[in-house]
C-alpha atoms as one frame of an Amber mdcrd trajectory, in Angstrom:
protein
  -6.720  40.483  50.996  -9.653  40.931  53.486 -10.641  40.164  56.708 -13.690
  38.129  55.499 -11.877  34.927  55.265 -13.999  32.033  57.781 -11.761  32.854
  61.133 -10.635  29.197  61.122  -8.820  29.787  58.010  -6.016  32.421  59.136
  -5.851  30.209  62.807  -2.237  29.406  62.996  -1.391  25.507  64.263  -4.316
  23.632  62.821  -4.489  19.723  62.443  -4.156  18.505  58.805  -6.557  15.863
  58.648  -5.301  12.651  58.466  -7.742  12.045  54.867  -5.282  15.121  53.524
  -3.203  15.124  49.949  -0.002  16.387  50.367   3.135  17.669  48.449   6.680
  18.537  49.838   7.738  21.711  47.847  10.739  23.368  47.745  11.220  27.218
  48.055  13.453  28.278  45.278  13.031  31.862  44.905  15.471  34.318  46.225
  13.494  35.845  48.846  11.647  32.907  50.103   8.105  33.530  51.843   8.231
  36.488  51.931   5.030  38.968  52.040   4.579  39.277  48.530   5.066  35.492
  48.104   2.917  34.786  51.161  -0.032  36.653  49.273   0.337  35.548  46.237
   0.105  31.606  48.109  -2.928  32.928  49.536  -4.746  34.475  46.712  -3.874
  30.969  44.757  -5.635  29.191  47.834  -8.374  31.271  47.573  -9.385  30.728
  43.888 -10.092  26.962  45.211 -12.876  25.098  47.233 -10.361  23.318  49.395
  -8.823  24.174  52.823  -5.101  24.606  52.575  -2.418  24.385  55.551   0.924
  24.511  55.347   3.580  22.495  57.429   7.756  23.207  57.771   9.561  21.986
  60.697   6.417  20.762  63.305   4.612  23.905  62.586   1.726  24.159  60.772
  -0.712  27.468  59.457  -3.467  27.687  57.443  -3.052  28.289  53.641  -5.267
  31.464  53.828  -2.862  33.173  56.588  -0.122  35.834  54.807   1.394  36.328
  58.466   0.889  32.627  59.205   2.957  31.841  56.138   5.465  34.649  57.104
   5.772  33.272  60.095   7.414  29.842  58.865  10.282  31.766  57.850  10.759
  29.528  54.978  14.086  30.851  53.303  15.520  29.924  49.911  16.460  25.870
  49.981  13.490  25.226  52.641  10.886  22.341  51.940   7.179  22.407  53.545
   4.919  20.331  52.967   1.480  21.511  51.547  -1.609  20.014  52.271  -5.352
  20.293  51.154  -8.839  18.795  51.411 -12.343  19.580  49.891 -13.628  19.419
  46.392 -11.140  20.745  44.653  -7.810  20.163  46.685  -5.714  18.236  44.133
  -6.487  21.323  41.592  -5.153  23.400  44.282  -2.295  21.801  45.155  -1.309
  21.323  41.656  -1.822  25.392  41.333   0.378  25.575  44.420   3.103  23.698
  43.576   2.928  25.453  39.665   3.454  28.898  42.087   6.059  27.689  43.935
   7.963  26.087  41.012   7.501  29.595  38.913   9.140  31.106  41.908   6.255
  33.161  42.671   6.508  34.449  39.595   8.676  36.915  40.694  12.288  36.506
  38.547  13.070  36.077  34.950  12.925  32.230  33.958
Protein backbone atom coordinates (compact mmCIF):
# COMPACT_ATOMS: atom_id res chain seq x y z
CA UNK A 1 0.00 0.00 0.00
CA UNK A 2 1.15 3.57 -0.96
CA UNK A 3 0.23 6.90 -0.71
CA UNK A 4 0.04 7.33 -4.54
CA UNK A 5 -3.50 6.35 -4.81
CA UNK A 6 -5.63 9.64 -6.77
CA UNK A 7 -6.60 11.50 -3.23
CA UNK A 8 -10.29 11.05 -4.16
CA UNK A 9 -9.91 7.43 -3.81
CA UNK A 10 -9.08 7.03 0.09
CA UNK A 11 -11.86 10.23 0.70
CA UNK A 12 -14.18 8.70 3.15
CA UNK A 13 -18.23 9.51 2.44
CA UNK A 14 -18.28 9.68 -1.32
CA UNK A 15 -21.54 9.53 -3.51
CA UNK A 16 -21.98 6.20 -5.40
CA UNK A 17 -23.20 7.27 -8.58
CA UNK A 18 -26.52 6.59 -9.26
CA UNK A 19 -25.21 4.60 -12.96
CA UNK A 20 -23.32 2.18 -10.16
CA UNK A 21 -23.47 -1.96 -10.09
CA UNK A 22 -23.86 -3.14 -6.86
CA UNK A 23 -23.71 -6.35 -4.66
CA UNK A 24 -24.80 -6.84 -0.94
CA UNK A 25 -22.07 -9.17 0.56
CA UNK A 26 -21.91 -10.73 3.61
CA UNK A 27 -18.83 -10.78 5.98
CA UNK A 28 -18.29 -14.31 7.02
CA UNK A 29 -14.90 -14.53 8.28
CA UNK A 30 -14.10 -14.59 11.90
CA UNK A 31 -12.45 -11.38 12.25
CA UNK A 32 -14.48 -9.33 9.95
CA UNK A 33 -12.75 -6.13 8.29
CA UNK A 34 -10.24 -6.19 9.86
CA UNK A 35 -6.69 -4.63 8.67
CA UNK A 36 -5.48 -7.51 6.98
CA UNK A 37 -8.91 -8.02 5.33
CA UNK A 38 -9.23 -4.29 4.65
CA UNK A 39 -5.91 -4.60 2.50
CA UNK A 40 -6.40 -7.42 0.95
CA UNK A 41 -10.13 -5.56 -0.34
CA UNK A 42 -7.95 -2.90 -1.40
CA UNK A 43 -5.21 -4.55 -3.24
CA UNK A 44 -8.24 -6.60 -5.11
CA UNK A 45 -9.67 -3.01 -6.01
CA UNK A 46 -6.60 -1.99 -7.20
CA UNK A 47 -5.85 -4.74 -9.81
CA UNK A 48 -9.11 -3.14 -11.61
CA UNK A 49 -9.94 0.00 -13.78
CA UNK A 50 -13.06 0.75 -11.81
CA UNK A 51 -13.71 3.02 -8.75
CA UNK A 52 -14.91 1.02 -5.81
CA UNK A 53 -16.91 2.36 -2.60
CA UNK A 54 -18.22 0.59 -0.08
CA UNK A 55 -21.59 1.21 1.85
CA UNK A 56 -22.87 -0.49 5.53
CA UNK A 57 -25.35 1.26 7.56
CA UNK A 58 -25.59 5.07 5.68
CA UNK A 59 -21.90 5.22 5.53
CA UNK A 60 -20.03 4.99 2.67
CA UNK A 61 -15.80 4.91 1.86
CA UNK A 62 -13.97 4.44 -0.99
CA UNK A 63 -12.82 0.89 -2.00
CA UNK A 64 -9.12 2.03 -2.07
CA UNK A 65 -9.26 3.27 1.77
CA UNK A 66 -7.76 0.33 4.40
CA UNK A 67 -8.77 2.82 7.35
CA UNK A 68 -11.94 3.80 5.48
CA UNK A 69 -12.88 0.14 5.37
CA UNK A 70 -11.73 -0.28 9.06
CA UNK A 71 -13.70 2.24 9.90
CA UNK A 72 -17.16 0.47 8.96
CA UNK A 73 -16.52 -1.84 11.65
CA UNK A 74 -18.07 -4.53 9.71
CA UNK A 75 -18.02 -7.62 12.17
CA UNK A 76 -18.74 -11.26 11.37
CA UNK A 77 -22.71 -11.55 10.14
CA UNK A 78 -22.53 -7.78 8.70
CA UNK A 79 -23.76 -7.09 5.01
CA UNK A 80 -22.42 -3.91 2.90
CA UNK A 81 -23.12 -3.29 -0.08
CA UNK A 82 -20.28 -2.94 -2.73
CA UNK A 83 -20.39 -0.79 -5.51
CA UNK A 84 -18.27 0.00 -8.70
CA UNK A 85 -18.10 1.92 -11.98
CA UNK A 86 -15.56 2.23 -14.92
CA UNK A 87 -14.40 -0.23 -17.47
CA UNK A 88 -13.96 -2.98 -15.67
CA UNK A 89 -16.36 -2.76 -12.55
CA UNK A 90 -18.42 -5.95 -12.98
CA UNK A 91 -14.85 -7.90 -13.15
CA UNK A 92 -14.19 -6.22 -9.97
CA UNK A 93 -17.02 -6.77 -8.20
CA UNK A 94 -17.13 -10.30 -9.17
CA UNK A 95 -13.28 -10.45 -7.72
CA UNK A 96 -14.74 -8.78 -4.64
CA UNK A 97 -17.39 -10.77 -3.83
CA UNK A 98 -14.96 -14.17 -4.78
CA UNK A 99 -12.69 -12.38 -1.67
CA UNK A 100 -15.28 -11.96 0.52
CA UNK A 101 -16.89 -15.40 -0.06
CA UNK A 102 -13.18 -17.11 0.40
CA UNK A 103 -13.22 -15.30 3.66
CA UNK A 104 -10.32 -13.31 2.79
CA UNK A 105 -8.65 -16.16 2.30
CA UNK A 106 -7.68 -16.29 5.62
CA UNK A 107 -9.17 -19.89 7.26
CA UNK A 108 -9.12 -23.41 6.11
CA UNK A 109 -12.21 -24.12 3.71
Amino acid sequence: MSDEDAPQDNIAGPAVPADAMSRELLITNKRGLHARASAKFVQMVEKFQAEVWVTRGGETVGGRSIMGLMMLAAAPGTKILVSATGPEAEAALQAITDLVNDKFHEEGV
